[in-house]
C-alpha distance (Angstrom), angle and dihedral (degrees) to the residues before:
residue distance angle dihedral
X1 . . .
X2 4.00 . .
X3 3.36 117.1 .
X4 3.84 114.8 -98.5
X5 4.20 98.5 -128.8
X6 3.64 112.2 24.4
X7 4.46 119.4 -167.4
X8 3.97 104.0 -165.9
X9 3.75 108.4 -177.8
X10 3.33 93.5 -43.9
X11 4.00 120.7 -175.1
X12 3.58 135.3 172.2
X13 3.80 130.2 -169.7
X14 4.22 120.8 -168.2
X15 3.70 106.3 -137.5
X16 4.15 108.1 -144.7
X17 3.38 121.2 -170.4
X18 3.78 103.5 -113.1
X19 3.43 88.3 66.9
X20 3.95 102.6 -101.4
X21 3.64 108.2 115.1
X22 3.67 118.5 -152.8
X23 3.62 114.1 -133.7
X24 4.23 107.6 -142.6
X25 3.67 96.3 171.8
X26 4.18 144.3 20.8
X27 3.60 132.2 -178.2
X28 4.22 98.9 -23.1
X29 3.63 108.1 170.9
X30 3.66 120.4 162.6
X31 4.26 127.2 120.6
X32 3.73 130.3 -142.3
X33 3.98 121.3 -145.4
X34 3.82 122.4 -128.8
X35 3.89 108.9 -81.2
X36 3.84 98.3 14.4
X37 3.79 125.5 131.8
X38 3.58 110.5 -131.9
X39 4.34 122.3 -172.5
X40 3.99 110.1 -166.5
X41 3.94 99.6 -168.4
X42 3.77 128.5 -178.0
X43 3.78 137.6 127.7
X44 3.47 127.0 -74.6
X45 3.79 121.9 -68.5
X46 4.00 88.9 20.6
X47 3.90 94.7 114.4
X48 3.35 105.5 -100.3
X49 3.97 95.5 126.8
X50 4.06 87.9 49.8
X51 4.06 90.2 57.1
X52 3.67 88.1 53.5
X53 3.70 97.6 52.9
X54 3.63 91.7 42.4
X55 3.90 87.4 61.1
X56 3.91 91.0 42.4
X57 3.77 92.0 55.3
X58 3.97 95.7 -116.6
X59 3.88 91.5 134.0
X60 3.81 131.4 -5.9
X61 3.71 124.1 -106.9
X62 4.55 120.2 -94.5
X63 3.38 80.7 -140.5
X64 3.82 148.0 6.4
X65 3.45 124.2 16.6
X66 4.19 135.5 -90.8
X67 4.08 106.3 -149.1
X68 3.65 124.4 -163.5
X69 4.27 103.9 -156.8
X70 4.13 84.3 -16.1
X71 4.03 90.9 -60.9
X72 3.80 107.3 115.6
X73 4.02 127.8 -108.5
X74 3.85 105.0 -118.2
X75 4.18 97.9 150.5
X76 4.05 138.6 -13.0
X77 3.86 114.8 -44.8
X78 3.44 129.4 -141.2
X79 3.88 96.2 -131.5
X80 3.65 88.9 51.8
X81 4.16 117.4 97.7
X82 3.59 121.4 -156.9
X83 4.74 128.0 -146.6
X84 3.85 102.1 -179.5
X85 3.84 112.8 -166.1
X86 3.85 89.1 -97.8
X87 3.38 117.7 47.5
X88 4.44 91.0 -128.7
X89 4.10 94.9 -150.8
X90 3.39 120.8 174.2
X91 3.52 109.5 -96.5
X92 4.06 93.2 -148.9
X93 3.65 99.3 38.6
X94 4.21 120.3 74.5
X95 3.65 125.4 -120.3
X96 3.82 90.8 -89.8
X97 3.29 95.5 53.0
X98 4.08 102.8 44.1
X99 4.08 85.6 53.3
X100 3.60 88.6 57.9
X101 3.88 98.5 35.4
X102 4.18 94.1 94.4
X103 3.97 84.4 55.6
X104 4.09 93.4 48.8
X105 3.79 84.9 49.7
X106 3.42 101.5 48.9
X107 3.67 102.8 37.5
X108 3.89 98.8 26.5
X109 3.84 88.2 -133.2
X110 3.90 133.7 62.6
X111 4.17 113.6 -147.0
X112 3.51 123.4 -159.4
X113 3.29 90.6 -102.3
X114 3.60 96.9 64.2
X115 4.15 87.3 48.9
X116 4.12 88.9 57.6
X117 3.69 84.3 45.4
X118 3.50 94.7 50.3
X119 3.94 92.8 36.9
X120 4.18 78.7 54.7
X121 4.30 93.3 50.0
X122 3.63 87.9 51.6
X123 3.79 100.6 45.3
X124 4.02 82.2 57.1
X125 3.13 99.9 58.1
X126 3.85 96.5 43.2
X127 3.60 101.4 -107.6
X128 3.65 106.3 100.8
X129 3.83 99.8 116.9
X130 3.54 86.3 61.3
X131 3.52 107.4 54.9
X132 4.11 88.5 109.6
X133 3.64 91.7 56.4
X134 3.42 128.0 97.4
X135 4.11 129.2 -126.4
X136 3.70 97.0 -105.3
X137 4.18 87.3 59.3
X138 3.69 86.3 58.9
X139 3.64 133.1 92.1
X140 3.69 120.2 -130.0
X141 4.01 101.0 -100.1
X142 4.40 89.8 46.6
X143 3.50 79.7 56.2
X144 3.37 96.7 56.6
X145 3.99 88.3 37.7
X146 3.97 79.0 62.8
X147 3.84 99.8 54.5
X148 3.83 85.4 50.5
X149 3.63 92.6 63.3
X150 3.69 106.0 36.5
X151 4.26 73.7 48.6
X152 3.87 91.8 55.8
X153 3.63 98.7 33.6
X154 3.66 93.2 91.5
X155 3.58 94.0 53.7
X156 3.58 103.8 -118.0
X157 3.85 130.1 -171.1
X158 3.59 95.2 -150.9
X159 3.83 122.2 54.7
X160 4.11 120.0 -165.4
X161 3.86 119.3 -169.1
X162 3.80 111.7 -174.1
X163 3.60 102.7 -170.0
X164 4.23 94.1 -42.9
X165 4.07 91.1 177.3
X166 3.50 103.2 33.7
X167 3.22 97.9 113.9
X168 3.71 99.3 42.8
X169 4.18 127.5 108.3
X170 4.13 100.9 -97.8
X171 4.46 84.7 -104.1
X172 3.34 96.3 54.1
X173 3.99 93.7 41.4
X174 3.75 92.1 51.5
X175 4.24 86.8 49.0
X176 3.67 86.0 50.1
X177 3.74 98.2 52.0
X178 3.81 90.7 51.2
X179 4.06 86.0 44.6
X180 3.99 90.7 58.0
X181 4.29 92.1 48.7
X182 3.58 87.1 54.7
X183 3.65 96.0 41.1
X184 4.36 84.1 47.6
X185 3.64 94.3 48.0
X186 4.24 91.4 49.7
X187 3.94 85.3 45.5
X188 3.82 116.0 19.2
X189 3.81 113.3 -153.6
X190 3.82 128.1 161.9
X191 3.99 100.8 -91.5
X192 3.81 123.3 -152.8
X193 3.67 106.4 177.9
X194 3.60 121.6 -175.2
X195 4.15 110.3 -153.1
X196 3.83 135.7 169.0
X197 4.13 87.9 -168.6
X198 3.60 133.7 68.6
């Protein structure tokens, strides 16, 4: 069976404009299998966020190649599920509403089946007496709990985390990281999750 994400000498160089390019990444190869739970972890500035939006399709690789089932990454894929380091809610739309905001945007309509769906994400993750509330009446980690639902919501094969507790108090990140297992095991998704703590 191929492997589900495939890096294959896979560089990438930042052009700046006086000239000095900044070299993020050389020679990375490694593949992840369908379902597995992968943790890249490194310090800050090591290129950790540049391997993640390599495999998202933000920007193509200077050189190599990232493969998703052997077919090549050229731009963002529709099986692929995004966690930025802050969870980016709308600050005038409720909890609801934010989970199912992706799905308004791409289809230009949400269905009731979409809502139970959503209604489903968010009783997952433990936030479903809150789906009236807005962002503001949240603390920091239900907001994250949020942008993991509107990021699973559309059912994605692929799941990227770039940094999803950073910015959390060392409890609640530790809470969180046992949160996401449990959330993985109910829903298994190929997990590459991009960390500067162990």
């Amino acid at each position: 069976m191929l492997p589900h994400v495939t890096f294959e000498g896979v560089g990438h160089i930042y052009e700046t404009g006086d000239g000095k390019n900044v070299c993020a990444l050389d020679n990375i190869n490694f593949s992840i299998k369908k379902g597995e739970f992968v943790a890249v972890l490194g310090p800050s500035g090591c290129g950790k966020s540049t391997l993640l939006r390599l495999l998202a399709g933000l920007f193509p690789a200077t050189k190599g190649q990232v493969s998703i089932y052997d077919y090549p990454v050229a731009e963002p894929q529709s099986n692929t599920g995004i966690v930025f380091q802050k969870p980016t809610l709308l600050p005038w739309k409720n909890v609801l509403e934010n989970v199912l905001f992706p799905i308004q945007y791409k289809q230009g309509r949400v269905s009731r089946k979409n809502k139970e769906s959503a209604a489903n994400m968010l009783n997952m993750v433990g936030l479903s007496e809150f789906s009236e509330h807005m962002p503001d009446q949240l603390s920091g980690g239900m907001q994250q709990r949020v942008g993991i639902a509107r990021a699973l919501l559309m059912d994605p094969e692929i799941l990227i985390m770039d940094e999803p507790f950073s910015a959390l108090d060392a409890l609640t990140r530790e809470q969180m990281g046992f949160e996401l297992l449990d959330i993985w095991r109910q829903k298994p998704k190929t997990v590459l999750f991009i960390t500067h703590s162990i």
